[in-house]
C-alpha positions as CSV (number, residue, x, y, z in Angstrom):
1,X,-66.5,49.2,-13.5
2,X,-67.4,50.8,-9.7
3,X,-64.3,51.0,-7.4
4,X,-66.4,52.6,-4.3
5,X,-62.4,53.3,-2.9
6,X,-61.6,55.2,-5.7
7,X,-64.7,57.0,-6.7
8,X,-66.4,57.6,-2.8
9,X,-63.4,57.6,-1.0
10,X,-64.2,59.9,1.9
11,X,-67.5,58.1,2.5
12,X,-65.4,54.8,2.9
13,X,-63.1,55.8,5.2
14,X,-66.4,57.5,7.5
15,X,-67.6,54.6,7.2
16,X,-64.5,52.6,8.5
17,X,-64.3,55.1,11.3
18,X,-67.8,54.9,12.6
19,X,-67.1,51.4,12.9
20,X,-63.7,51.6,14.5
21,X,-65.5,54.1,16.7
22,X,-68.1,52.0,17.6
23,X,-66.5,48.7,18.4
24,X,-63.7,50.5,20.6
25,X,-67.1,52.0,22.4
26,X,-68.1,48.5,23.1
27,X,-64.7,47.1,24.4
28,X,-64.5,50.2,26.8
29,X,-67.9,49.7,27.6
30,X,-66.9,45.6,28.3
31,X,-64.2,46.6,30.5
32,X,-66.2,48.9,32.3
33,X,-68.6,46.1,33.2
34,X,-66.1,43.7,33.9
35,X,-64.6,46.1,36.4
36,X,-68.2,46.2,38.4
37,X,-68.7,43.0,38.3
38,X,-65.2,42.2,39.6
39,X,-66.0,44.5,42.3
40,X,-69.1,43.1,43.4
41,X,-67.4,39.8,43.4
42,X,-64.7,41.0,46.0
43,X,-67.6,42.3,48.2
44,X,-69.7,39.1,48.8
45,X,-70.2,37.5,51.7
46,X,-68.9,33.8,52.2
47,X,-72.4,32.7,52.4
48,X,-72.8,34.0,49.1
49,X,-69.7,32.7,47.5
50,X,-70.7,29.3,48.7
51,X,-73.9,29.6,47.3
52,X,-72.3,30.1,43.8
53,X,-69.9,27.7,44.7
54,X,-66.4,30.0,44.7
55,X,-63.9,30.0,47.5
56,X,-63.1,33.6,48.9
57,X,-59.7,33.2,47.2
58,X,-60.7,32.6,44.0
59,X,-63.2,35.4,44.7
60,X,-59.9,37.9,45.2
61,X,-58.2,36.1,42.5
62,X,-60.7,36.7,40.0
63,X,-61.0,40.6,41.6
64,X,-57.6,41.4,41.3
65,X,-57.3,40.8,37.3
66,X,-57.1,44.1,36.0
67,X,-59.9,45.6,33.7
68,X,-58.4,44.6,30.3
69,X,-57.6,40.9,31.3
70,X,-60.6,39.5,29.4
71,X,-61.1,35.9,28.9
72,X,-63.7,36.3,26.4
């Protein structure tokens, strides 16, 4: 019988981290974009909020949530 936890232990637990490693990469890289876009958001003219149909305080609303308030 093959136990890979028993028998290949350190190549298990490499494995794990790599993968811990690479999803906490992809959450910081998330918030990061979340950030900008909330950014660009904030700086948009009226006319262009209109044009994607947001009011100005929604706009600021949406661009005051910090970084790690994700809704996805």
């Amino acid at each position: 019988m093959w136990f890979p936890l028993i028998e290949q232990p350190g190549r298990v637990l490499a494995r794990r981290s790599r993968i811990l490693l690479v999803r906490g990469w992809r959450q910081l890289a998330r918030w990061h974009r979340l950030s900008y876009e909330r950014r660009l958001l904030a700086s948009l003219s009226d006319g262009q909020l209109k044009d994607i149909g947001i009011s100005r305080a929604e706009a600021l609303q949406e661009a005051d949530r910090p970084f790690w308030d994700d809704k996805a």
